[in-house]
N, C-alpha and C positions, 0 to 999 in steps of 0.2 A: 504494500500500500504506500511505499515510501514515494514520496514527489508529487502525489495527484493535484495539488496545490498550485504545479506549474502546468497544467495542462490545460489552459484556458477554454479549449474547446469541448470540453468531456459538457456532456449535455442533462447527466447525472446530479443528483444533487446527494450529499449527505445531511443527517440531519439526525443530533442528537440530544438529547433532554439532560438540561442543567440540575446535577445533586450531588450528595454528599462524595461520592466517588472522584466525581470530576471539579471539586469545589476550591480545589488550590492551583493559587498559578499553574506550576511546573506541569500535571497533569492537561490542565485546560489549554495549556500551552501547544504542548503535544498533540493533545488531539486536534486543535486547527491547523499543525504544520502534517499531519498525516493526511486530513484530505477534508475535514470537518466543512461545511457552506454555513449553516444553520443551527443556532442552539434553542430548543425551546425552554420556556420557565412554565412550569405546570402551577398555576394559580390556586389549585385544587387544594395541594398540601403547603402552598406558601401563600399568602394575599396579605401579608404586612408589604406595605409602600414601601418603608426605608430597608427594608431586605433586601427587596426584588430591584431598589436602585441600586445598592450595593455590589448587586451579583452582575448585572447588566454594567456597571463600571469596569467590574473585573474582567467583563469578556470582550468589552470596547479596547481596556488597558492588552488585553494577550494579543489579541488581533494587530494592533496597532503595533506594537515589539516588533512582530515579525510582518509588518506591513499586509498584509489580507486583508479583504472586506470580510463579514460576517455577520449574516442576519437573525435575527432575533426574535423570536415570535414568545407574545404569551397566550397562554392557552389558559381563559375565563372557566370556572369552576359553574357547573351546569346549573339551572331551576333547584331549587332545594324545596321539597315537600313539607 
């Protein structure tokens, strides 16, 4: 998987969901320079504001290190009964 980063043309996206596993630089790091497009924030188990800025800083800050764009999605926790 190593380099997909430099493959402007790959028509593929990756896309994986931001948590405790991937929650420190070094690892978030890595996984954008292996081929990462996309991190979602699942709202469901997180919906404090100042968290979810927090963690969107750190993936602005990794991206930016090693110059990549990367998108962001959050994903709104559904109708609650």
């Amino acid at each position: 998987m190593k380099g997909l980063m430099f493959h402007p043309n790959r028509k593929t996206k990756i896309i994986a969901t931001f948590g405790p596993a991937c929650s420190t630089r070094k690892t978030l790091t890595e996984m954008l320079k292996e081929g990462v497009d996309l991190i979602r924030l699942n709202a469901s188990h997180q919906s404090d504001p100042v968290i979810i800025q927090k963690q969107v800083r750190l993936i602005r800050s990794c991206a930016k290190s090693i110059s990549k764009h990367v998108g962001i999605f959050l994903d709104l926790q559904g109708h609650l009964s």
